[in-house]
FIDODO-616002 format. One record per residue (C-alpha): residue in three letters; x, y, z. Coordinates in steps of 0.25 Angstrom, whole numbers, always signed. Example, Ala and Ser with C-alpha at 12.3 -4.5 7.8 and 13.67 -1.06 7.14 Angstrom:
BEGIN
<aa->ALA, c1->+49, c2->-18, c3->+31>
<aa->SER, c1->+55, c2->-4, c3->+29>
END
This chain:
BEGIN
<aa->UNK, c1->+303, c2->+163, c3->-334>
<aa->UNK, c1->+290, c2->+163, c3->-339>
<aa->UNK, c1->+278, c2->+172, c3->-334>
<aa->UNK, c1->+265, c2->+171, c3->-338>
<aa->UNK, c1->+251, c2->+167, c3->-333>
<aa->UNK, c1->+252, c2->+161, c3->-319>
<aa->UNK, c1->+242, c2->+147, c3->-320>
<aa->UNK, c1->+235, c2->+146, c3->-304>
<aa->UNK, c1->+230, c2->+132, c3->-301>
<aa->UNK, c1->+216, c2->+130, c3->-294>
<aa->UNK, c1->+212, c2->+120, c3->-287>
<aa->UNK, c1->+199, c2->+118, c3->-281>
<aa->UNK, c1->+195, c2->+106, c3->-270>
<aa->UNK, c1->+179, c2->+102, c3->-268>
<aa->UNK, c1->+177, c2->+94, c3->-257>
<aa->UNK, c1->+164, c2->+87, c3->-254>
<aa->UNK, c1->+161, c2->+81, c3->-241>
<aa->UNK, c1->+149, c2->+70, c3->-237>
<aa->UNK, c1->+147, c2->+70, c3->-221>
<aa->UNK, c1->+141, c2->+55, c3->-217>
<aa->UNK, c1->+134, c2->+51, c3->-206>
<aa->UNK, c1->+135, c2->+38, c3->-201>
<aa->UNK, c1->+127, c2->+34, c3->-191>
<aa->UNK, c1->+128, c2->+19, c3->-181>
<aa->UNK, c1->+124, c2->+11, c3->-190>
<aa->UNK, c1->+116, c2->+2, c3->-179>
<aa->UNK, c1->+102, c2->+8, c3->-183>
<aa->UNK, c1->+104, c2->+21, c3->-183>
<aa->UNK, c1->+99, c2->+25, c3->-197>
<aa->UNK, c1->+84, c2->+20, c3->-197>
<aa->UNK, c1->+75, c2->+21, c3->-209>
<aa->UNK, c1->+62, c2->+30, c3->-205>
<aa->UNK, c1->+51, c2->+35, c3->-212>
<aa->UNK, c1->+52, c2->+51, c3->-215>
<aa->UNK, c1->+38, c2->+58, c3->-214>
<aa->UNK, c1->+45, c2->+69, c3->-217>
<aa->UNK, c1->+51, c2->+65, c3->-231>
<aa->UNK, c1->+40, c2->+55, c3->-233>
<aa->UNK, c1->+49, c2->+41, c3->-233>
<aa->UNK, c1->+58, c2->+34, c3->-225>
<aa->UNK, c1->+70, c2->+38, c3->-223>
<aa->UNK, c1->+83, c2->+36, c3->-214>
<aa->UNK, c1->+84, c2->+40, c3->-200>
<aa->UNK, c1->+91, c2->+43, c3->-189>
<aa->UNK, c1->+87, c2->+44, c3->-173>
<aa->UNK, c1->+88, c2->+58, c3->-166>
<aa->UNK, c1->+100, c2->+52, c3->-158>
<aa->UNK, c1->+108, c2->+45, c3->-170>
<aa->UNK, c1->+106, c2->+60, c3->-175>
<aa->UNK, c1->+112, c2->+67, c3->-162>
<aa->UNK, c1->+124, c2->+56, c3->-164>
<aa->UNK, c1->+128, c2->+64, c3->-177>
<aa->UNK, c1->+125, c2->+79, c3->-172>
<aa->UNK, c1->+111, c2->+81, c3->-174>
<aa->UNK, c1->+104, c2->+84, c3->-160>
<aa->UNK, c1->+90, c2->+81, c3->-158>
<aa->UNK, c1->+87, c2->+95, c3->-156>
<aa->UNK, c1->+93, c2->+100, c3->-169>
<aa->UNK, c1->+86, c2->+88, c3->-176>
<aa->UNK, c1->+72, c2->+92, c3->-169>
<aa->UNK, c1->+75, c2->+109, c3->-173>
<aa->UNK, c1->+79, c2->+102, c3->-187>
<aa->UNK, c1->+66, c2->+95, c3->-188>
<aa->UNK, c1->+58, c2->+107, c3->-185>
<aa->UNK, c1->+64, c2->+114, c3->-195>
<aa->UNK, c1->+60, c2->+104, c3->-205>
<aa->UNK, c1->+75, c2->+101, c3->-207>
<aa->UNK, c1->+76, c2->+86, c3->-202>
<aa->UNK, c1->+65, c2->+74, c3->-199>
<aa->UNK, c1->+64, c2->+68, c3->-187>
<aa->UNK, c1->+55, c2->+56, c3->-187>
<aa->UNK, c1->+49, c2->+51, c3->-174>
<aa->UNK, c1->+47, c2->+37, c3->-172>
<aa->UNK, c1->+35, c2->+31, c3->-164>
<aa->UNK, c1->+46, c2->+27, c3->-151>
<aa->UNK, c1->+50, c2->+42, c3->-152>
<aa->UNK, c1->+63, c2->+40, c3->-158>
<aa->UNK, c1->+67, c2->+50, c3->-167>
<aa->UNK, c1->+74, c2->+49, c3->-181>
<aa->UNK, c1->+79, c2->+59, c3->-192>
<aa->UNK, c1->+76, c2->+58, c3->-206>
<aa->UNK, c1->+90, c2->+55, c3->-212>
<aa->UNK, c1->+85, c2->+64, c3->-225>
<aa->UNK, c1->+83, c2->+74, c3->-216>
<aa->UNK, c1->+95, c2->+75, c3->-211>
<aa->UNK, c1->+104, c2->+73, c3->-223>
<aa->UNK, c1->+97, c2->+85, c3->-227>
<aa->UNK, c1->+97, c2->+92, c3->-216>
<aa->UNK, c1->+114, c2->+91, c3->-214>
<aa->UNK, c1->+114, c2->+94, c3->-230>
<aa->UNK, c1->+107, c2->+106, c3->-227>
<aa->UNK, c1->+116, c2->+109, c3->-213>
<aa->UNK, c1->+129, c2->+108, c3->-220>
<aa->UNK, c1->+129, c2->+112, c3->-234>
<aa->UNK, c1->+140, c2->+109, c3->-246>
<aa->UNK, c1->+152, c2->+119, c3->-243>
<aa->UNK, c1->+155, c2->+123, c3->-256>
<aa->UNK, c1->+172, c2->+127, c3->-258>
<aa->UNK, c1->+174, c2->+140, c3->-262>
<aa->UNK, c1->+185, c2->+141, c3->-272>
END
């Protein structure tokens, strides 16, 4: 029998994972003008928005701390400012890295 060096073997996994959002696609994504970011933009009504776990009062707290842009409309209706709110989720969730 030979003894020597015992060889180990490492394997090492990354995972990457993309969360998407898909919303009724019978009007709910509206283009908007931003005054916020300076340009049109997508956007989302306050209720398409509670639909997907963001409640109005989170978005309005979010807005005061400059996090997200709500957008009234002349009617009243309220929207959010899809850039926004990809960077306002980026932000909430950040990239776990694995630890060997």
């Amino acid at each position: 029998m030979k003894r020597g060096v015992v060889k180990t073997r490492r394997t090492e996994i990354r995972c990457e994972t993309y969360e998407v959002l898909v919303l009724n696609p019978q009007g709910s994504l509206s283009r908007i003008w931003c005054p916020v970011c300076g340009r049109e933009a997508g956007a989302i009504s306050l209720f398409d928005a509670s639909r997907v776990g963001l409640s109005p009062a989170t978005a309005r707290q979010q807005e005061e701390a400059e996090q997200l842009h709500l957008i009234e409309t002349a009617v009243g209706v309220q929207f959010i400012c899809l850039n926004s709110l990809l960077q306002f989720e980026k932000e909430r969730k950040p990239r776990k890295e694995i630890q060997p």
